[in-house]
C-alpha positions in Angstrom: 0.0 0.0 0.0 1.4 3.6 -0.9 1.4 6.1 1.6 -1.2 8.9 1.4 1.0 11.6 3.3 1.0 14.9 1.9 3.7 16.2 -0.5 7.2 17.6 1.2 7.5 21.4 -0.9 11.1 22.3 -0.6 11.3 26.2 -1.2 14.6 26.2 -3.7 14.7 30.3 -2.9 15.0 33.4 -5.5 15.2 32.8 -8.8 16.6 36.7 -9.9 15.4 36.8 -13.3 13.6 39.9 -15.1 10.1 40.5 -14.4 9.9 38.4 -10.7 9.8 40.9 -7.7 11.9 40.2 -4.9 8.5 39.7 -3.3 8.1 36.5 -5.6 8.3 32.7 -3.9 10.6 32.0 -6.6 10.9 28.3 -7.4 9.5 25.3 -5.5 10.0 21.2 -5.5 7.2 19.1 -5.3 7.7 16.0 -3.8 4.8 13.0 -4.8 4.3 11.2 -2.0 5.3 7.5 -2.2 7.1 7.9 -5.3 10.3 9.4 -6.3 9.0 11.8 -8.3 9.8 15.5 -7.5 9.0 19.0 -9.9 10.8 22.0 -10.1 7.8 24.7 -9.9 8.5 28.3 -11.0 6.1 31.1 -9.8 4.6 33.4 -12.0 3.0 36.4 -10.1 1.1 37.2 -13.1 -0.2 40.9 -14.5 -1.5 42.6 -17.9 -0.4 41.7 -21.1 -1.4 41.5 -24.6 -2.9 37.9 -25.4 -3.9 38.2 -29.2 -6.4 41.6 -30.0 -7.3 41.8 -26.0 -5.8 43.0 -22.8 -5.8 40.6 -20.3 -4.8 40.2 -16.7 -3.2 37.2 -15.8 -3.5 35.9 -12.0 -0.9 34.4 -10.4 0.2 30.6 -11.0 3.3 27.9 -10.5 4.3 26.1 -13.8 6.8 23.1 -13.9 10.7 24.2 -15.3 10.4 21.4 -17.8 8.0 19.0 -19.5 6.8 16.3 -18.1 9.4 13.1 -18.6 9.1 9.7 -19.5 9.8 8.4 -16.0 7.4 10.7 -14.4 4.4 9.6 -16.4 5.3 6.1 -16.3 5.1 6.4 -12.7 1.2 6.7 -13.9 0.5 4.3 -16.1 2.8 1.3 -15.2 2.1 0.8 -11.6 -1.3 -1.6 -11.4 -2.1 0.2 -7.9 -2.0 3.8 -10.1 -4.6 2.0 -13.0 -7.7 3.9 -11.6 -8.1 7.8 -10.1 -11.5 7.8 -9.6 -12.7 5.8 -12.1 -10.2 7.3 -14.8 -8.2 4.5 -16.0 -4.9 4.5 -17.1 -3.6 4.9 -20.7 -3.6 1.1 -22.0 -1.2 -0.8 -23.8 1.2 2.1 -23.6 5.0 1.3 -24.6 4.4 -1.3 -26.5 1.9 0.0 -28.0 4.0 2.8 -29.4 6.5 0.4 -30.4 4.2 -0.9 -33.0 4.4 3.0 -34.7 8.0 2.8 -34.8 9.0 4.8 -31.7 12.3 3.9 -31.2 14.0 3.2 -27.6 16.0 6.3 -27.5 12.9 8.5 -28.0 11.0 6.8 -23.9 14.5 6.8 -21.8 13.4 7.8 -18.3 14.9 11.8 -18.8 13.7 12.4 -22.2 9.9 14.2 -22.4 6.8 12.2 -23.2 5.5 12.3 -26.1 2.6 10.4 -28.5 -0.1 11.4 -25.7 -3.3 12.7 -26.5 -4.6 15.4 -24.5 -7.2 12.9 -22.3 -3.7 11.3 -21.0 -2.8 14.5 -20.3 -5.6 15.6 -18.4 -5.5 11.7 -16.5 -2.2 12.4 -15.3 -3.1 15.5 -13.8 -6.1 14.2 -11.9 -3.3 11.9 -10.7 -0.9 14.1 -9.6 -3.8 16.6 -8.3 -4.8 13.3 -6.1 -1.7 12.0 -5.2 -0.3 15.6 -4.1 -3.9 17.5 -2.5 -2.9 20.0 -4.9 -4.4 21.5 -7.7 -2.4 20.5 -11.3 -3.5 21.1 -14.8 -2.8 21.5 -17.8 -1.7 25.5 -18.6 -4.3 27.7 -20.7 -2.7 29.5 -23.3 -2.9 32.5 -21.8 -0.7 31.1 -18.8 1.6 29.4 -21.3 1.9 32.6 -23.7 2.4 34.7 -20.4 5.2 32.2 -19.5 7.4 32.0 -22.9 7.3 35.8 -22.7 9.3 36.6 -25.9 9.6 35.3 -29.3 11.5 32.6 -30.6 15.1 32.1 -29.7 17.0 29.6 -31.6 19.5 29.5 -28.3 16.2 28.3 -26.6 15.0 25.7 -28.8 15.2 22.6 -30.4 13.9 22.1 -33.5 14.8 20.1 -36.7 17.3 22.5 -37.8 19.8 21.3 -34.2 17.5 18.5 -32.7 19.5 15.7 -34.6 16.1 14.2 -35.2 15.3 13.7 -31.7 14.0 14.7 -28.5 16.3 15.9 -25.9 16.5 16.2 -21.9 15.1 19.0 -20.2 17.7 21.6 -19.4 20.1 20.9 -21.7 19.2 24.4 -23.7 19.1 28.0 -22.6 16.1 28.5 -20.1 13.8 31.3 -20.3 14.0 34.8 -18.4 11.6 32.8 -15.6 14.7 30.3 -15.8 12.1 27.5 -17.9 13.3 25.1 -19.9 12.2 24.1 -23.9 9.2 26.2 -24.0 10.1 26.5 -27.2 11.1 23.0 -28.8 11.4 19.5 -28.0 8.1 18.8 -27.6 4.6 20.2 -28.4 2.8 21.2 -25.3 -0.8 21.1 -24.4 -3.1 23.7 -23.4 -6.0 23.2 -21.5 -9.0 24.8 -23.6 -10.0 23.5 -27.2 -8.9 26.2 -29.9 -13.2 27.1 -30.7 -15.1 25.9 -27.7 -17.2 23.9 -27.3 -15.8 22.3 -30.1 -13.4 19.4 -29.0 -10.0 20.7 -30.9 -6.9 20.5 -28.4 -4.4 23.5 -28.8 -0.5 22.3 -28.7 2.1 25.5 -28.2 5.8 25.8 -28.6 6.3 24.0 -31.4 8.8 20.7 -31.1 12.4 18.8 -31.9 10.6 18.2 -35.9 9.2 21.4 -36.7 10.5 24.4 -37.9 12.1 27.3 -36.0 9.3 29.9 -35.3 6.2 27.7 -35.7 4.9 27.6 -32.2 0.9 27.0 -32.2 -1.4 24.2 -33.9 -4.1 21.9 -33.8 -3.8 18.3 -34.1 -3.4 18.2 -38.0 -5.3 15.9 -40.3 -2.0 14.1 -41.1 -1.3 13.1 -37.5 -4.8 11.0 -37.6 -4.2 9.6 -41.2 -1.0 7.7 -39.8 -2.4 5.7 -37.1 -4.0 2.4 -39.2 -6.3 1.9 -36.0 -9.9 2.4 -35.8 -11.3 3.6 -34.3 -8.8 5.8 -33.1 -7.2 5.6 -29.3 -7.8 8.8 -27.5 -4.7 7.9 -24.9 -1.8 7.4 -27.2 -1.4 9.4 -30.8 0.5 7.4 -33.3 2.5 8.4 -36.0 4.3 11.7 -34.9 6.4 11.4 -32.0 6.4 15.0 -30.9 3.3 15.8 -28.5 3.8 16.2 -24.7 2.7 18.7 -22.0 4.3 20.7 -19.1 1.9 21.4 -15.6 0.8 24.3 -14.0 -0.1 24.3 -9.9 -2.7 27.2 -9.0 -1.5 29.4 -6.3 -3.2 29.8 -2.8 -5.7 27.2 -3.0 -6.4 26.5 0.7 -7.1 23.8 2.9 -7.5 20.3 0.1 -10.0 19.0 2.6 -11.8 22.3 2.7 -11.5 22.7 -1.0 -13.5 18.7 -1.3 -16.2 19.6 1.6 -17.3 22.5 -0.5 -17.5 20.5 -3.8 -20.7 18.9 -2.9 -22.4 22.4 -2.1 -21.8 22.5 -6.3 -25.2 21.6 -8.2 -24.8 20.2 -11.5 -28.1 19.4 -13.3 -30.1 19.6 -16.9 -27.4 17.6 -18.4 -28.3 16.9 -22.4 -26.3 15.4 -25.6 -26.6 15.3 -28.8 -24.9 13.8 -31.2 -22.6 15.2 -33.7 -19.9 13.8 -36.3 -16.8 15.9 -37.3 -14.8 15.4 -40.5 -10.7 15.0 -39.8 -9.4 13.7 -43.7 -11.0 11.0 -44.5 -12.4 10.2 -41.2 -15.4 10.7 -39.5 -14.7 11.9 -35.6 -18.2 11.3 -33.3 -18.7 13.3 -30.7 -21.6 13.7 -27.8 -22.3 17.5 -27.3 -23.3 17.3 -23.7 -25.4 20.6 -22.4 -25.6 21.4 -18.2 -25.8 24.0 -16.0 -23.8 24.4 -12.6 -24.9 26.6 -9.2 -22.9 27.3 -6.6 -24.9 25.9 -3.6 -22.5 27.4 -1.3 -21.6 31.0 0.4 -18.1 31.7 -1.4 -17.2 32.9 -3.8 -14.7 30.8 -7.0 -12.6 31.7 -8.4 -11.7 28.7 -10.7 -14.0 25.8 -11.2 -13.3 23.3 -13.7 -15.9 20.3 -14.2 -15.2 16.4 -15.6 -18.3 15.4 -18.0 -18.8 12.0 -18.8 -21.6 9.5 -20.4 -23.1 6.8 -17.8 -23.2 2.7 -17.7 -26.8 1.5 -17.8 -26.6 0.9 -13.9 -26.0 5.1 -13.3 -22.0 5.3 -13.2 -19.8 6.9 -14.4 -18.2 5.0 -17.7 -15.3 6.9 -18.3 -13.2 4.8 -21.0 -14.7 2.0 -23.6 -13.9 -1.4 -22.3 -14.6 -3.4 -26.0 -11.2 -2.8 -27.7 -8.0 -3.5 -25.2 -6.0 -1.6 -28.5 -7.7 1.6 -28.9 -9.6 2.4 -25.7 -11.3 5.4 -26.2 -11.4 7.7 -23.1 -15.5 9.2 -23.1 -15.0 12.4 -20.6 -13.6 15.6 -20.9 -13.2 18.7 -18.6 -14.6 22.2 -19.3 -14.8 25.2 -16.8 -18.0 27.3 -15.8 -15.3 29.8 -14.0 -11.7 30.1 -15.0 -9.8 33.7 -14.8 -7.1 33.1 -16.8 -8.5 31.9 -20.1 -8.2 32.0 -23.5 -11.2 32.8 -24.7 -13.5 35.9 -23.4 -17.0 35.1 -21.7 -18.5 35.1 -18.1 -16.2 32.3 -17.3 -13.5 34.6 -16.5 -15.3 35.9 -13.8 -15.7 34.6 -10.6 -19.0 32.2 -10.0 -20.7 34.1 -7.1 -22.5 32.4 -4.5 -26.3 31.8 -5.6 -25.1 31.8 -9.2 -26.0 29.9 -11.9 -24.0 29.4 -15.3 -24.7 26.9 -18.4 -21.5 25.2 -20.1 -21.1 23.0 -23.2 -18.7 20.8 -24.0 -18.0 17.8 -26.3 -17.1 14.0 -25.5 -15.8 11.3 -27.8 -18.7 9.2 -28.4 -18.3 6.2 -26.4 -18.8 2.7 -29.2 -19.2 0.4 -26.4 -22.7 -1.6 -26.9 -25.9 -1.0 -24.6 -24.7 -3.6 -21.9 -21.7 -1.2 -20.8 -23.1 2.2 -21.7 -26.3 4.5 -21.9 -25.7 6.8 -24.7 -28.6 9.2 -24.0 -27.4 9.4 -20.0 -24.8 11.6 -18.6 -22.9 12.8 -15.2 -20.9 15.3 -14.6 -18.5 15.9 -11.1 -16.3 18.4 -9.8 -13.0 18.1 -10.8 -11.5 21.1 -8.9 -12.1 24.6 -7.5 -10.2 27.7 -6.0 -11.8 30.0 -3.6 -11.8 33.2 -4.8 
């Protein structure tokens, strides 16, 4: 049995570089309990900037100093007594898997960044972590990764496939950042949290990686990268094919008491939840998706600041059925996360704003269409739970 202590934070001090106030934590080191995992956290006090055509202010945040390695996700996935975080389980077949697209051995040493995850492994992982740590990880917004890079591209910063020699690298190994972060630019594609048009389900992917070109630094996932992989239907854990797609954390800043933070989830009302199906096109493909419909109300007398929600379709018996169980290959994961309230987002809207006591807000948001047969799933049947929240 692992142990369920809480996570040692070793304060690493000042960091000194432009833009962080000597009033600034500086850098932090996450220990996971009952692993030997430990991140390097960097805070970012936040402030106004120009994200796009809008002025935005940015609230404060801790983001990790690299991406996310091989050995620290296969702390995840590998371990049978990691499998399931409430109900999520882990991405299957996994290495091997990969293998079978020609990932070669060099590409998943232990140091290197993951790569070949979709963005529901990424999310996974961060419930995980969130979990294991009673703190609050996810995936940066763009905002909070455009905030972070803070410049454009430097070839001194980055690799790419003009210096990568065809391959990812270690974290560190290149000049870090002005926030003293590592391969924001390069190595890997990152992750961001919202979908590029909500409610659409379109991941965003930022910095660009060790087989693209200097300079390109935002996409989609492209058609191509769907074409490759000869399964069908396609896994939503692992992305064959292109061996370049990873992710990098942020922690919020001053969340509270964890057992507060869970006492006041269940004074969150989610209810009127709908779906409707909906197909979209990706090449020659044919994507299916669940547009699920809902409205949340804080039940409670605070105010929050951040609330971000985990949607999924239900088994016939009224639980939650989070992952197809029919295909052991392909596994498609059937949840996703949106947020009624989340300050520091991409995309304009009431959402930014805090969700007041009394209040009541609708969201949207797409699934992947879960192909399991009637015995497993009820495709007109849905639940939705609280993920996290931050006090405002």
């Amino acid at each position: 049995m692992l142990p369920s202590t809480k996570p040692l934070v070793l304060l690493l001090g000042l960091m000194g570089c432009a833009g962080l106030p000597s009033t600034t934590p500086g850098s932090e080191s996450v220990i996971v309990p009952g692993t030997r995992i430990a991140f390097e956290m960097v805070y970012v006090p936040g402030g106004r900037f120009k994200f796009g055509e809008r002025e935005v202010d940015v609230r404060p945040y801790w983001i990790s100093k690299r991406e996310v390695t091989w050995a620290e996700f296969d702390r995840f996935y590998e371990y049978p007594e990691e499998q399931r975080v409430d109900g999520v389980t882990r991405p299957s077949s996994g290495k091997s898997y990969l293998g079978l697209s020609g990932l070669s051995a060099e590409f998943m040493e232990g140091d290197r960044p993951v790569t070949n995850l979709r963005y529901h492994s990424t999310l996974a992982y961060c419930e995980w972590l969130s979990r294991r740590t009673g703190m609050i990880f996810r995936l940066p917004t763009e905002v909070e990764w455009e905030f972070a890079c803070g410049q454009a591209p430097d070839a001194d910063q980055a690799w790419n496939r003009e210096n990568s020699g065809g391959r990812t690298h270690p974290g560190g190994r290149k000049k870090a950042n002005n926030l003293g972060l590592f391969d924001l630019l390069g190595n890997v594609w990152e992750y961001c949290l919202e979908p590029d048009s909500p409610p659409d389900f379109g991941p965003v992917l930022r910095g660009g990686a060790w087989n693209t070109p200097p300079g390109e630094i935002r996409r989609t996932i492209p058609v191509t990268w769907e074409e490759v992989d000869p399964n069908r239907p396609f896994s939503t854990w692992w992305l064959r094919g292109d061996h370049s797609q990873g992710f990098r954390l942020v922690r919020l800043a001053d969340t509270g008491d964890d057992a507060e933070r869970k006492a006041y989830a269940s004074k969150i009302e989610i209810s009127s939840l709908k779906g409707e199906e909906r197909t979209a096109k990706i090449g020659t493909s044919v994507a299916l998706f669940t547009r699920v419909t809902g409205e949340v109300r804080n039940g409670g007398d605070r105010a929050l600041d951040e609330l971000l929600l985990k949607v999924y379709v239900l088994t016939p018996g009224g639980k939650p059925h989070f992952e197809d169980v029919t295909s052991n290959l392909t596994r498609r994961a059937t949840f996703n996360v949106c947020a009624p309230a989340l300050p520091n987002s991409a995309h304009p809207g009431e959402h930014t704003r805090p969700l007041k006591p009394g209040e009541r807000r609708n969201f949207t948001i797409d699934l992947p269409m879960s192909l399991d047969g009637d015995a497993d799933v009820d495709l007109e049947k849905f639940g939705a739970s609280v993920l996290h929240l931050k006090f405002h």
